[in-house]
N, CA, C and O atoms as a Tripos MOL2 file, in Angstrom:
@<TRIPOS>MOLECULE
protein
  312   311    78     0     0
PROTEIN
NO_CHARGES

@<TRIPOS>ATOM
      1 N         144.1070  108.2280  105.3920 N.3       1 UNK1
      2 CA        143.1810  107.8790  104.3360 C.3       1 UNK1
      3 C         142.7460  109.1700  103.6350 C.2       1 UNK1
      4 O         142.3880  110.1740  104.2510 O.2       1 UNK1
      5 N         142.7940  109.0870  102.5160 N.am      2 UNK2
      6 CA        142.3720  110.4840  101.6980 C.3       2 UNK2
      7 C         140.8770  110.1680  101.6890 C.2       2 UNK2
      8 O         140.1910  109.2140  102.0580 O.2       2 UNK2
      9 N         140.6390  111.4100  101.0920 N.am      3 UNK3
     10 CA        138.7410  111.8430  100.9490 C.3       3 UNK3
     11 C         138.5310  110.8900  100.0810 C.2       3 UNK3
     12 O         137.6210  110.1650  100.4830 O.2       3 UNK3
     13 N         138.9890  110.5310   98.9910 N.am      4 UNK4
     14 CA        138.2490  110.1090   98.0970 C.3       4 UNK4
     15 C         138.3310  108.3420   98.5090 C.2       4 UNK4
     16 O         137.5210  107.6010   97.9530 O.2       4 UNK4
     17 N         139.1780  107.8510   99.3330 N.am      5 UNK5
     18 CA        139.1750  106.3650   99.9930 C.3       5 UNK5
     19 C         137.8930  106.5930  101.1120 C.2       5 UNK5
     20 O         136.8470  105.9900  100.8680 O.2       5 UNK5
     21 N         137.9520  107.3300  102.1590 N.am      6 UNK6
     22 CA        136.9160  107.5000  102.2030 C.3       6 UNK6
     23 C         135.7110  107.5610  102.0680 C.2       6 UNK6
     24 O         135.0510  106.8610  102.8350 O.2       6 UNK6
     25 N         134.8980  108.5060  100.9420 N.am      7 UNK7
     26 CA        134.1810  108.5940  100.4460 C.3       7 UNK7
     27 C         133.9110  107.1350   99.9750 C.2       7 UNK7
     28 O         132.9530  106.5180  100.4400 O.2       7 UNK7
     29 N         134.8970  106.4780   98.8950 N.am      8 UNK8
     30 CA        134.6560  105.3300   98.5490 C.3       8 UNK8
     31 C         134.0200  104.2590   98.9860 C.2       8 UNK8
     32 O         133.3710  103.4080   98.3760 O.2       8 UNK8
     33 N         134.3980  104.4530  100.6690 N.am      9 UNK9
     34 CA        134.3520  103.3320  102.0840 C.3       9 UNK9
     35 C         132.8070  103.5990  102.3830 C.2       9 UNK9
     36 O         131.9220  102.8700  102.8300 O.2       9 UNK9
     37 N         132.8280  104.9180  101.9650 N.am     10 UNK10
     38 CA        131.2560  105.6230  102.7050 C.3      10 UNK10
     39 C         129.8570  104.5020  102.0960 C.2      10 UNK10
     40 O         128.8840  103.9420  102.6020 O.2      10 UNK10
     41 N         130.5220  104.6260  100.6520 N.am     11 UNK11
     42 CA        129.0390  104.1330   99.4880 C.3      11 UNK11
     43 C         129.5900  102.4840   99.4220 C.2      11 UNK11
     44 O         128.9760  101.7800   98.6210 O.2      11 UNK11
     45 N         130.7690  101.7860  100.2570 N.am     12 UNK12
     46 CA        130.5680  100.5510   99.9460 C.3      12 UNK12
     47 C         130.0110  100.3480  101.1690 C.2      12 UNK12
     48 O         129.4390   99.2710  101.0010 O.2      12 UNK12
     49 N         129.8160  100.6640  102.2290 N.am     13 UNK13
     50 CA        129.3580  100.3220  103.8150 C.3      13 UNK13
     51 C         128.0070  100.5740  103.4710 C.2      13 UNK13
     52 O         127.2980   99.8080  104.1230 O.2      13 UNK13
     53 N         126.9250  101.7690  102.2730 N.am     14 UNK14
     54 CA        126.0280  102.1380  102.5790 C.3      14 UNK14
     55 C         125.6220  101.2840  101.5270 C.2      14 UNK14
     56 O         124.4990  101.5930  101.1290 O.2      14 UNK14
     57 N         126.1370  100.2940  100.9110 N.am     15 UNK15
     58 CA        125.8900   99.5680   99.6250 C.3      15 UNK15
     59 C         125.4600   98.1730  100.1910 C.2      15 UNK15
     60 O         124.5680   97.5130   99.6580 O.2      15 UNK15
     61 N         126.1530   97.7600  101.3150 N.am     16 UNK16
     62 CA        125.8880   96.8920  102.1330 C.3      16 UNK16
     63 C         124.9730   96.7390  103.2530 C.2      16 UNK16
     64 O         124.4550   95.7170  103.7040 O.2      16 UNK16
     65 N         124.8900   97.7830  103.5620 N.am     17 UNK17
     66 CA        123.6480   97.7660  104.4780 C.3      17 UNK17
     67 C         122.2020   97.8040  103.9380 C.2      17 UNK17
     68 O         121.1790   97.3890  104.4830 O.2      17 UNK17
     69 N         122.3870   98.5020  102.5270 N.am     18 UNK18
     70 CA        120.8570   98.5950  101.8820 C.3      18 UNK18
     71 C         120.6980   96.9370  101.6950 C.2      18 UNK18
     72 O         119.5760   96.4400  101.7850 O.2      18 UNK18
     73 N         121.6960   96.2310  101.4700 N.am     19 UNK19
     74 CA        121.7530   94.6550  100.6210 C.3      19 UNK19
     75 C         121.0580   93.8210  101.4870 C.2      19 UNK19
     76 O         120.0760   93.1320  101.2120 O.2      19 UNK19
     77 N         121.7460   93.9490  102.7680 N.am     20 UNK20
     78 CA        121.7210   93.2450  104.4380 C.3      20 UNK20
     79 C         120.1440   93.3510  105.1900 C.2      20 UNK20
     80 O         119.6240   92.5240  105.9380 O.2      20 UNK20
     81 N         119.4930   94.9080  104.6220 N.am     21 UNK21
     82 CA        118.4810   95.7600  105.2900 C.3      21 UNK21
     83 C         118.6550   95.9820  106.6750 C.2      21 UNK21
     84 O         118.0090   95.3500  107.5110 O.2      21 UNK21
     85 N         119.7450   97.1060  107.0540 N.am     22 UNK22
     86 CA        120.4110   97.3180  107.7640 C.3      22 UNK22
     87 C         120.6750   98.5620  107.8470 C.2      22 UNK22
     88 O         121.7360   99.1040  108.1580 O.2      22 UNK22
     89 N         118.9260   99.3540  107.3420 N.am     23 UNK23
     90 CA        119.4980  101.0110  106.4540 C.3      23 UNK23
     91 C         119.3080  101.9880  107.8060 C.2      23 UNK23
     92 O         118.5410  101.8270  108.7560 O.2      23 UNK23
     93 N         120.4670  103.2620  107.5050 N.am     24 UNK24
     94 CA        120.1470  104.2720  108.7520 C.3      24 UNK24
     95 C         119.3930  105.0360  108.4090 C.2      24 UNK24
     96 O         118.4190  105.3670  109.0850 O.2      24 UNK24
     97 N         119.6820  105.5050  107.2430 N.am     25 UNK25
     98 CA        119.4090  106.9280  106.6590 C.3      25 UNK25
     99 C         117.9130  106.8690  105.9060 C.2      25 UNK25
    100 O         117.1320  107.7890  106.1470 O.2      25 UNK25
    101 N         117.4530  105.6510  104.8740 N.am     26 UNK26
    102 CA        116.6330  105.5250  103.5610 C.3      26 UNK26
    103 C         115.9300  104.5690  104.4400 C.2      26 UNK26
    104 O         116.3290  103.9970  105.4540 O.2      26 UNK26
    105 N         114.5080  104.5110  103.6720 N.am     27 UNK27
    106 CA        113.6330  103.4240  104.0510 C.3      27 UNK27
    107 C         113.7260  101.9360  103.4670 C.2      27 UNK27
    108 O         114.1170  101.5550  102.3640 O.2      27 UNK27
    109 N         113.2940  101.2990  104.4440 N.am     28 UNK28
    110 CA        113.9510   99.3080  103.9350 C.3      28 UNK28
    111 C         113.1220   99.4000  102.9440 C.2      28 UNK28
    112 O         113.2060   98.5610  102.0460 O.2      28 UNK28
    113 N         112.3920  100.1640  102.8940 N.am     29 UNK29
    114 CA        111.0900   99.1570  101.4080 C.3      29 UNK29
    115 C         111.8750  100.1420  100.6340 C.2      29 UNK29
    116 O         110.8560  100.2890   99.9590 O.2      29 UNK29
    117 N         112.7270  100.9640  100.0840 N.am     30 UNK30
    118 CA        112.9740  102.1120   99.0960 C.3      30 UNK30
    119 C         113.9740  100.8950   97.8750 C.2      30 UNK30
    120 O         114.6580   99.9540   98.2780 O.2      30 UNK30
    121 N         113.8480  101.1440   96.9160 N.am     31 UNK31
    122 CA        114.3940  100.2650   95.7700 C.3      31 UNK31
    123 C         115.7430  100.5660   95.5930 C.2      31 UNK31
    124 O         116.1200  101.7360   95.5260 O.2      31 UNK31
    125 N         116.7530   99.3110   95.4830 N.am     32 UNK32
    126 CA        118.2500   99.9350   95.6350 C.3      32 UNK32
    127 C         118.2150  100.4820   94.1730 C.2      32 UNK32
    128 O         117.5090  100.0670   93.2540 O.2      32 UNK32
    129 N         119.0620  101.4320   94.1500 N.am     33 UNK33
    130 CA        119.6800  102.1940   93.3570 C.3      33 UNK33
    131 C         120.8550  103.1940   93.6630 C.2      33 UNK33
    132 O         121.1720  103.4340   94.8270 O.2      33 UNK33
    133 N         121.4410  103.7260   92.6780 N.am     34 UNK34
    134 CA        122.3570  104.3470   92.7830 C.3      34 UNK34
    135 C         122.0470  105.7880   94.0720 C.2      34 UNK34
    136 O         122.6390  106.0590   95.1170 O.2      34 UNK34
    137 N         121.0790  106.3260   93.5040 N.am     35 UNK35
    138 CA        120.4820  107.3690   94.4670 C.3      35 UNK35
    139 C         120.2520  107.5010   95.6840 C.2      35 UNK35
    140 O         120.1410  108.4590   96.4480 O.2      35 UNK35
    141 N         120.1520  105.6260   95.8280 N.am     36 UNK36
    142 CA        119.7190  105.5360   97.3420 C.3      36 UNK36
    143 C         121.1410  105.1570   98.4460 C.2      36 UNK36
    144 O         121.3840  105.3730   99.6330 O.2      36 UNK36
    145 N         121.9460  104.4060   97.1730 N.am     37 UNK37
    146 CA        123.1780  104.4200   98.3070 C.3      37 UNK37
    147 C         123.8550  105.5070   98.3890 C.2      37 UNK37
    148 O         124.7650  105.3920   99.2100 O.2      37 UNK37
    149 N         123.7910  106.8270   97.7430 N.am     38 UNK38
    150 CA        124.5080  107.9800   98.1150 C.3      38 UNK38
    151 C         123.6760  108.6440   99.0940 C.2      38 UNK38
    152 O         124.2010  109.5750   99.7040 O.2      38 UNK38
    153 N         122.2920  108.2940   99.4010 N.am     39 UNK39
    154 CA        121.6390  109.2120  100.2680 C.3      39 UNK39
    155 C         121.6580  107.7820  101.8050 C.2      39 UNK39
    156 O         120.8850  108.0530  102.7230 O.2      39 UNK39
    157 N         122.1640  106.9690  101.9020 N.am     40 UNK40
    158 CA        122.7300  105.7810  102.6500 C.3      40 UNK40
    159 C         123.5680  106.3030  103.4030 C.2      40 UNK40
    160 O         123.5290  106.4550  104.6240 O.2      40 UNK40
    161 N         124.4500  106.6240  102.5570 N.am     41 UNK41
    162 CA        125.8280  107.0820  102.8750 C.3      41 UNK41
    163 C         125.7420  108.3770  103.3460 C.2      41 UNK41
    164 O         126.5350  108.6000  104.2610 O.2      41 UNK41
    165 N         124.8890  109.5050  102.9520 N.am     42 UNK42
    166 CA        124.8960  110.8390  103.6120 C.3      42 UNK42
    167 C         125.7790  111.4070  102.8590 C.2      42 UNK42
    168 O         126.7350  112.0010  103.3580 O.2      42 UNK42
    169 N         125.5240  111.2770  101.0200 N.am     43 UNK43
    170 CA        126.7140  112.1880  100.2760 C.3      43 UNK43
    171 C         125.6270  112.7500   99.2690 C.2      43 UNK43
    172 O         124.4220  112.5000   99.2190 O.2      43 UNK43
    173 N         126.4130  113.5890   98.4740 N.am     44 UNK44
    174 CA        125.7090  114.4050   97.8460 C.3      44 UNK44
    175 C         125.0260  113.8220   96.4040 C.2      44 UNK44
    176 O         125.5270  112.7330   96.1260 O.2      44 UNK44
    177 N         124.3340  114.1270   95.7290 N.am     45 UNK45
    178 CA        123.8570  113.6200   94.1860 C.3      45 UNK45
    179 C         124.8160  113.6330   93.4140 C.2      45 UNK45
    180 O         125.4970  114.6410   93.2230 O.2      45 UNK45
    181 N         124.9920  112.6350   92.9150 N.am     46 UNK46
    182 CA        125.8320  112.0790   91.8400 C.3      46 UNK46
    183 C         127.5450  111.5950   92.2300 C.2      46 UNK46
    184 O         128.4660  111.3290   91.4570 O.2      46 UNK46
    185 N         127.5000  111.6160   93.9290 N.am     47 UNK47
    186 CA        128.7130  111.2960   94.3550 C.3      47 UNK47
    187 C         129.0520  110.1780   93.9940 C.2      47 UNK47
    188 O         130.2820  110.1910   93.9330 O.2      47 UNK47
    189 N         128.4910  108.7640   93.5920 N.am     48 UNK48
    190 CA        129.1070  107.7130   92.9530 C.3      48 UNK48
    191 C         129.3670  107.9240   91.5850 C.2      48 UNK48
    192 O         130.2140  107.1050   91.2270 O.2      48 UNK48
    193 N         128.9760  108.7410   90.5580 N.am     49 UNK49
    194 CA        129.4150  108.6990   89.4530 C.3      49 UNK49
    195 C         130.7930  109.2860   89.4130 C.2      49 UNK49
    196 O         131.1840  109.4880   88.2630 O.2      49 UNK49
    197 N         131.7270  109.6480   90.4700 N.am     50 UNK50
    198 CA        133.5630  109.5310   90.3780 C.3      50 UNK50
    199 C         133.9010  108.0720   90.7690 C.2      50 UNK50
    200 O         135.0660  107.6750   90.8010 O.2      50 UNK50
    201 N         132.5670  107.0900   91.1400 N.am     51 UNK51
    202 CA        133.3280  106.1450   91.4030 C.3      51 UNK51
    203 C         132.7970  104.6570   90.1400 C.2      51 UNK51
    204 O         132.1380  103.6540   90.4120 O.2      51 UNK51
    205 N         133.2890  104.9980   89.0470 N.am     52 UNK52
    206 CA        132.6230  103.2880   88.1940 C.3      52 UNK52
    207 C         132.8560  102.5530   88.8860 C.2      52 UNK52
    208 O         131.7480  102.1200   88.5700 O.2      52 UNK52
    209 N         133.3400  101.6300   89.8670 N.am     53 UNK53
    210 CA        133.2110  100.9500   90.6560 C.3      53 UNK53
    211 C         132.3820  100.5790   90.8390 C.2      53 UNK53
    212 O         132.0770   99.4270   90.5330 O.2      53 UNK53
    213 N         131.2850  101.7760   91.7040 N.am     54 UNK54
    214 CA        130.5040  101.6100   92.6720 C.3      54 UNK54
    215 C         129.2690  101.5840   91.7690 C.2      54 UNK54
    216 O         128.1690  101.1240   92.0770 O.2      54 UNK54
    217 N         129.5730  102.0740   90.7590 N.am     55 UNK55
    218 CA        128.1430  101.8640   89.6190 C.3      55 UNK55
    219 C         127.9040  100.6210   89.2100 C.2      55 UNK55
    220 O         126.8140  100.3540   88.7060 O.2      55 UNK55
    221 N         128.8740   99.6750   89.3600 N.am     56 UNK56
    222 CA        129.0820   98.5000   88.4920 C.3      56 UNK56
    223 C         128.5160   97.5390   90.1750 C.2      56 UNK56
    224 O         127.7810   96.5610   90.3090 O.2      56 UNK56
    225 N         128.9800   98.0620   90.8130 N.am     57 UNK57
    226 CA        128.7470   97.0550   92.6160 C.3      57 UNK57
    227 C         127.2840   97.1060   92.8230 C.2      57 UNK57
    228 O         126.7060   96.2020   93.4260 O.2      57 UNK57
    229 N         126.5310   98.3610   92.2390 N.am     58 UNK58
    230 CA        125.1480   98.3470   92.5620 C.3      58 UNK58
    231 C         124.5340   97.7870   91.4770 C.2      58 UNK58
    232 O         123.4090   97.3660   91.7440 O.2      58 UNK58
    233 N         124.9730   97.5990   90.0600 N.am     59 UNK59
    234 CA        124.1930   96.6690   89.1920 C.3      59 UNK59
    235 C         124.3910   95.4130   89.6150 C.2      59 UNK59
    236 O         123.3790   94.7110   89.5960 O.2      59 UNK59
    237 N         125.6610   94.7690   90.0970 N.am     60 UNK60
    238 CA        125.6480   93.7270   90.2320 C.3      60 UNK60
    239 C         124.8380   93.3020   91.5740 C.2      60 UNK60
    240 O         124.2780   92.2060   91.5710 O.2      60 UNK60
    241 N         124.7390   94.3660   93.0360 N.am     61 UNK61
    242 CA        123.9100   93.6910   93.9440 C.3      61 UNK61
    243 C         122.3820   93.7550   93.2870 C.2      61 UNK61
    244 O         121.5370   93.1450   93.9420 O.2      61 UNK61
    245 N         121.8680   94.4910   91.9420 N.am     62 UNK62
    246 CA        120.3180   94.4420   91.4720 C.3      62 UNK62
    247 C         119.9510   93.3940   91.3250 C.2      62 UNK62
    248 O         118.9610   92.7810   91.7250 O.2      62 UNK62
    249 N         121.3180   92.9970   90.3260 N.am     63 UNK63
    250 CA        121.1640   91.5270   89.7900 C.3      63 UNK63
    251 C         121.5490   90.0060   90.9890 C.2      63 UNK63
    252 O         121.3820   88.8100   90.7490 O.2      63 UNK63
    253 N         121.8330   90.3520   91.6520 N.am     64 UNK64
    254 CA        121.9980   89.4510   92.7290 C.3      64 UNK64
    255 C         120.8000   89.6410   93.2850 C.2      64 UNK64
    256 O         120.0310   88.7040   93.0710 O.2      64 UNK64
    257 N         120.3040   90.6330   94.0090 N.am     65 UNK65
    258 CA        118.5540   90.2240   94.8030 C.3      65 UNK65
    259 C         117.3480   90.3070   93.6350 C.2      65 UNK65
    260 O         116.1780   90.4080   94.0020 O.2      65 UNK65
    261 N         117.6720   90.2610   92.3030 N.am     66 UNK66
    262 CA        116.5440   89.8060   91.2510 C.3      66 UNK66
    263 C         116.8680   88.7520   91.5980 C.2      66 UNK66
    264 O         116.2150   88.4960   92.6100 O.2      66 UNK66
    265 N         117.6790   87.7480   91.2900 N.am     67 UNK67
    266 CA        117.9460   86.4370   90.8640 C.3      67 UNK67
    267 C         117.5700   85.8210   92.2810 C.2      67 UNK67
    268 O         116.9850   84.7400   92.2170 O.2      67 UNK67
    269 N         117.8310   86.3760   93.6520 N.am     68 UNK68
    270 CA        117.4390   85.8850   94.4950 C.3      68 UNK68
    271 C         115.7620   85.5860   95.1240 C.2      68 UNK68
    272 O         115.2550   84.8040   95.9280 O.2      68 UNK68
    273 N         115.3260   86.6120   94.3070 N.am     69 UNK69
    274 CA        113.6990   86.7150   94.2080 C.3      69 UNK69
    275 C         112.8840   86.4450   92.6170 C.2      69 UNK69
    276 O         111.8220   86.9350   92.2320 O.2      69 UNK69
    277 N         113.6260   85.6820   92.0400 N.am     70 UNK70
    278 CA        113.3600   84.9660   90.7740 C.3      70 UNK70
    279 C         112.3160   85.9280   89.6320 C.2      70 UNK70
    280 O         111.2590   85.7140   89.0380 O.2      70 UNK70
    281 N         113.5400   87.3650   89.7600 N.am     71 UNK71
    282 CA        112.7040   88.2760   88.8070 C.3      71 UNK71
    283 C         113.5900   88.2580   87.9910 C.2      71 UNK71
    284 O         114.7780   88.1780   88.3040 O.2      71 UNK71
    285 N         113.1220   88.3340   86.6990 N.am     72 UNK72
    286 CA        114.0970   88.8530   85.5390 C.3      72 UNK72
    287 C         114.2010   90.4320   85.1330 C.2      72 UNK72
    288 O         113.2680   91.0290   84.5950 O.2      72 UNK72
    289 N         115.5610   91.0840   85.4870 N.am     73 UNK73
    290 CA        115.6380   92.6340   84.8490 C.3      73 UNK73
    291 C         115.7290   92.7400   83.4910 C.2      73 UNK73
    292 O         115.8660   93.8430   82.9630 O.2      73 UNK73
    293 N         115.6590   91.5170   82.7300 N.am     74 UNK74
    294 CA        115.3370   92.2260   81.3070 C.3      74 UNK74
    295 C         113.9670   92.6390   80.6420 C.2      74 UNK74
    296 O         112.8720   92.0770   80.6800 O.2      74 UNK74
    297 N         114.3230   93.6500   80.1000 N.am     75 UNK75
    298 CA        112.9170   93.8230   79.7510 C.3      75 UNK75
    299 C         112.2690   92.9710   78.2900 C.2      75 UNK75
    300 O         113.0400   92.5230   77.4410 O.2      75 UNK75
    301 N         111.1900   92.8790   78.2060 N.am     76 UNK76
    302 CA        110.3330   91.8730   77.2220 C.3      76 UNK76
    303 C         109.9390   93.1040   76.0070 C.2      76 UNK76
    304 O         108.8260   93.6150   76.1330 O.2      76 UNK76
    305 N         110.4570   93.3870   75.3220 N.am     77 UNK77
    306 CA        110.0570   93.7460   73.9980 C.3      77 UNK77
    307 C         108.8280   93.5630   73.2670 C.2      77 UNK77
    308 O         108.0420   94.3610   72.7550 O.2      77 UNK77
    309 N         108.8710   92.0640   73.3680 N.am     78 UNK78
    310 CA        107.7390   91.5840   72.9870 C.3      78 UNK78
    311 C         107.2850   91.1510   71.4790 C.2      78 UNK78
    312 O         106.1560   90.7040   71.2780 O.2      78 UNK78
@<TRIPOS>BOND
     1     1     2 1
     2     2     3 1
     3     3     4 2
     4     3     5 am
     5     5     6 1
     6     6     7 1
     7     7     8 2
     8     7     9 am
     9     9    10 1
    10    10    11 1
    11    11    12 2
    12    11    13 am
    13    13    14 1
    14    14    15 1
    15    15    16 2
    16    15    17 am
    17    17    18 1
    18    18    19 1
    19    19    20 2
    20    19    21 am
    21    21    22 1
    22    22    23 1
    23    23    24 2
    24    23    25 am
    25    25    26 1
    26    26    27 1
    27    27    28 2
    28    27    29 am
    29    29    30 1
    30    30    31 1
    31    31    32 2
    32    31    33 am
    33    33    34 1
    34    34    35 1
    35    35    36 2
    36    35    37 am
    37    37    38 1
    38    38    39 1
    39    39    40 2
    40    39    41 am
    41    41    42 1
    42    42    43 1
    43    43    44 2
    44    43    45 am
    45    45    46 1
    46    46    47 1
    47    47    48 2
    48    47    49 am
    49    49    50 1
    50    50    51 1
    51    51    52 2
    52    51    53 am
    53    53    54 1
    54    54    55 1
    55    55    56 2
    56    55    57 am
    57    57    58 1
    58    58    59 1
    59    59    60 2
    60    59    61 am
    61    61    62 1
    62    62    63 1
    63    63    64 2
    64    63    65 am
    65    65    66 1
    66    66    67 1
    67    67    68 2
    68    67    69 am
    69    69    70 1
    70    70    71 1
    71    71    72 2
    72    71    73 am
    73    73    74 1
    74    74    75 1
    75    75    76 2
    76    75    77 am
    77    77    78 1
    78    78    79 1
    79    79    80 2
    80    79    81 am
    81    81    82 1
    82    82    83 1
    83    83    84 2
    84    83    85 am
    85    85    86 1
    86    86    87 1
    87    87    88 2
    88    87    89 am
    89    89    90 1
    90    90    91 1
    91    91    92 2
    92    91    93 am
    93    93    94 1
    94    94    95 1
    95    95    96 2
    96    95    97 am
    97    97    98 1
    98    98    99 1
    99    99   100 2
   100    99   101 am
   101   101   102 1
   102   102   103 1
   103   103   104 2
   104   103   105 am
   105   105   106 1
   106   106   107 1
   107   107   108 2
   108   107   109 am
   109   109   110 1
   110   110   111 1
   111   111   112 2
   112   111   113 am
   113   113   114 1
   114   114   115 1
   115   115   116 2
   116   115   117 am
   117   117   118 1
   118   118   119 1
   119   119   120 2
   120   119   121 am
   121   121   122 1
   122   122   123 1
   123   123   124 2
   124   123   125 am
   125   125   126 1
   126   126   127 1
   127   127   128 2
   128   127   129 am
   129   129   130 1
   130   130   131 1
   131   131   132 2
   132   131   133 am
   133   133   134 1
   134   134   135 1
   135   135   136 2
   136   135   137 am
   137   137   138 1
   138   138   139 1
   139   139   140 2
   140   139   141 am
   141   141   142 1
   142   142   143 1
   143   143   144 2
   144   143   145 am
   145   145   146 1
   146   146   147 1
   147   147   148 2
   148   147   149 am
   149   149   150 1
   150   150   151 1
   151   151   152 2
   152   151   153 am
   153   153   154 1
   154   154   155 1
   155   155   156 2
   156   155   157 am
   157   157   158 1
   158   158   159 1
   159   159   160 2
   160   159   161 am
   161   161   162 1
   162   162   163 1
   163   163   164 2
   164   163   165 am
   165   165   166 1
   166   166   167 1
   167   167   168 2
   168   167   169 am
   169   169   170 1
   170   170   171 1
   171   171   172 2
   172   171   173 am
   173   173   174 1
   174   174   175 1
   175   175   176 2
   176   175   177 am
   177   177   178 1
   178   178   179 1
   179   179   180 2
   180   179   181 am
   181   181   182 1
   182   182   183 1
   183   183   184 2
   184   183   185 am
   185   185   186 1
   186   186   187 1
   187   187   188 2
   188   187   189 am
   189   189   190 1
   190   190   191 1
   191   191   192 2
   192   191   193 am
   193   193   194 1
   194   194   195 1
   195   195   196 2
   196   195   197 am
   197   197   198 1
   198   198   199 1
   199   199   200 2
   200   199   201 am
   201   201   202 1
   202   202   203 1
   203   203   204 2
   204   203   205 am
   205   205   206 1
   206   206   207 1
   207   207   208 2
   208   207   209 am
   209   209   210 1
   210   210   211 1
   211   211   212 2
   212   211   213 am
   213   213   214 1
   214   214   215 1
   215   215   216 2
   216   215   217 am
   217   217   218 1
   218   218   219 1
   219   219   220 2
   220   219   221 am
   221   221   222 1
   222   222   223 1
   223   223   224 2
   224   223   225 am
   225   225   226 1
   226   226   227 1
   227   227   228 2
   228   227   229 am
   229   229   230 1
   230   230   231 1
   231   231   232 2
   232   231   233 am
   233   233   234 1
   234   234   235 1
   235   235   236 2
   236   235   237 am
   237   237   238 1
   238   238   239 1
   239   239   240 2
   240   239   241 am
   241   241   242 1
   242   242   243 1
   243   243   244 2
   244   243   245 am
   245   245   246 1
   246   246   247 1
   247   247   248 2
   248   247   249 am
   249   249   250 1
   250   250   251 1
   251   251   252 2
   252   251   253 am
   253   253   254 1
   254   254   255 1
   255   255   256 2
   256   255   257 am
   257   257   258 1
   258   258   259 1
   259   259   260 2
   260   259   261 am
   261   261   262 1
   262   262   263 1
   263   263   264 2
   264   263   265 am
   265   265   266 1
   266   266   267 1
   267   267   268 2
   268   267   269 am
   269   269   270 1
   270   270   271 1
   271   271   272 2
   272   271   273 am
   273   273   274 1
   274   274   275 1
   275   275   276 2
   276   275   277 am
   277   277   278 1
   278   278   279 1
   279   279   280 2
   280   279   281 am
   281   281   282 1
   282   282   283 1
   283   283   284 2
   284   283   285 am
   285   285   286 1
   286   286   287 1
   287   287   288 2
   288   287   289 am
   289   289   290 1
   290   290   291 1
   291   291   292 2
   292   291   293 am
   293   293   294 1
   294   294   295 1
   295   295   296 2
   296   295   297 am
   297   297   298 1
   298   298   299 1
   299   299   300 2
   300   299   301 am
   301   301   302 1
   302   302   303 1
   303   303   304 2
   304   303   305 am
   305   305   306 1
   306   306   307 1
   307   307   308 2
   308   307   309 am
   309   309   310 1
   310   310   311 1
   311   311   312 2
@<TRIPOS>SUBSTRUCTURE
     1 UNK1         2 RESIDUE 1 A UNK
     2 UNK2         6 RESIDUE 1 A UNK
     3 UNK3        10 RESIDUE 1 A UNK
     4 UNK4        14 RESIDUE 1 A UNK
     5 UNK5        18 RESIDUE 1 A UNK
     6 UNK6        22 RESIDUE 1 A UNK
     7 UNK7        26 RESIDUE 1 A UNK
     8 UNK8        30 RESIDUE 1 A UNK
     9 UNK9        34 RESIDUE 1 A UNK
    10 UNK10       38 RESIDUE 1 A UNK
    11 UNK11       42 RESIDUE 1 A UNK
    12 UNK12       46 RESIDUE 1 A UNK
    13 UNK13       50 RESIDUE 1 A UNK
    14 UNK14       54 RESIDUE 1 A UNK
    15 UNK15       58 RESIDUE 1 A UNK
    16 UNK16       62 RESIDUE 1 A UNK
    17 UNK17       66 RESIDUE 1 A UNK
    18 UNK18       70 RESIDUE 1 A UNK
    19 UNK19       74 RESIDUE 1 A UNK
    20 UNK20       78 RESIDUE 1 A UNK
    21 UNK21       82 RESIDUE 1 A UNK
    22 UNK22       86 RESIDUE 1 A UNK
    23 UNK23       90 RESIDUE 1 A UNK
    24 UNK24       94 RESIDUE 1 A UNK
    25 UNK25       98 RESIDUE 1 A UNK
    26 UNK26      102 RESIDUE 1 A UNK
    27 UNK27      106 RESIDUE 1 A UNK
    28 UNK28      110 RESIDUE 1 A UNK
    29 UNK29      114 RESIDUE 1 A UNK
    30 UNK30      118 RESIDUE 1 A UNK
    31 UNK31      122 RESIDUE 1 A UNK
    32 UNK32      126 RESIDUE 1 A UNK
    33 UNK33      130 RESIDUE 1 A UNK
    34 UNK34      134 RESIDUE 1 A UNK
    35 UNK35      138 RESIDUE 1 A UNK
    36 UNK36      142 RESIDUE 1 A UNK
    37 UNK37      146 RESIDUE 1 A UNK
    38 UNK38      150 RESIDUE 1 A UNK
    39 UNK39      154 RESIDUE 1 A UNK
    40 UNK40      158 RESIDUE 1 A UNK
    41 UNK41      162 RESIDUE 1 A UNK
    42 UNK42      166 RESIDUE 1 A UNK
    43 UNK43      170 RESIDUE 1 A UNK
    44 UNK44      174 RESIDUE 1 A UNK
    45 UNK45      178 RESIDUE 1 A UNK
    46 UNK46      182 RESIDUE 1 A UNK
    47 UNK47      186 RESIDUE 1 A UNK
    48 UNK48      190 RESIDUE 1 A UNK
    49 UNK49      194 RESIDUE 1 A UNK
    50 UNK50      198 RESIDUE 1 A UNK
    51 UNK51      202 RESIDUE 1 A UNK
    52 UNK52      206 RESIDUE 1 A UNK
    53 UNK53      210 RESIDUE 1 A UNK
    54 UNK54      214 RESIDUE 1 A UNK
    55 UNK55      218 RESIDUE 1 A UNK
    56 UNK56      222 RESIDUE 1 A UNK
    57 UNK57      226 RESIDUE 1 A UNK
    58 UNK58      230 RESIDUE 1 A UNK
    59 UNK59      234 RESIDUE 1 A UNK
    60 UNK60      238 RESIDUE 1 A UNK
    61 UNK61      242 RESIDUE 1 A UNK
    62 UNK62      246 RESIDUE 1 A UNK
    63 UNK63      250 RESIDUE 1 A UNK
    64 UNK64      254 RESIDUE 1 A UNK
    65 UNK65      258 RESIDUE 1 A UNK
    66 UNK66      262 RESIDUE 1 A UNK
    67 UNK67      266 RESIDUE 1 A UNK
    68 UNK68      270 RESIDUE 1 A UNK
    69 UNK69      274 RESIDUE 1 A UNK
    70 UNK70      278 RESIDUE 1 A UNK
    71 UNK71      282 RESIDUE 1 A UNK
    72 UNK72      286 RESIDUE 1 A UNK
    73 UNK73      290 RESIDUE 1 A UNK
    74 UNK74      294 RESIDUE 1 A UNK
    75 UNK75      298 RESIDUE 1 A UNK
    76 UNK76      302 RESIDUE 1 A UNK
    77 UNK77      306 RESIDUE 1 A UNK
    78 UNK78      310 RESIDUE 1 A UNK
């Protein structure tokens, strides 16, 4: 397995455990974000931005536990 499959494996395992609340590293009450699954995972700042993937996996789990807790992420203009 190369580094970068790896690495990859690192922020989807630490992407899942924040989801699950199942965290090693970050605190359960800490708000998912990008920041928090690289510090999940034990990688450095900005290590998911080589992966769009993983940028797109953490908007979509936002929007999966909004919708599961009947918040809306859009914002109101007004």
């Amino acid at each position: 397995m190369s580094k970068k499959e790896y690495t990859l494996q690192a922020l989807l395992a630490a992407l899942e455990r924040i989801v699950q609340g199942t965290v090693k590293r970050i605190s359960k009450n800490r708000k998912l974000s990008v920041r928090a699954v690289e510090e999940e995972a034990n990688l450095g700042n900005g290590s998911c931005y080589y992966y769009p993937e993983m940028i797109d996996a953490v908007k979509e789990a936002k929007k999966e536990i909004a919708a599961k807790h009947g918040v809306s992420l859009v914002k109101d203009t007004g």
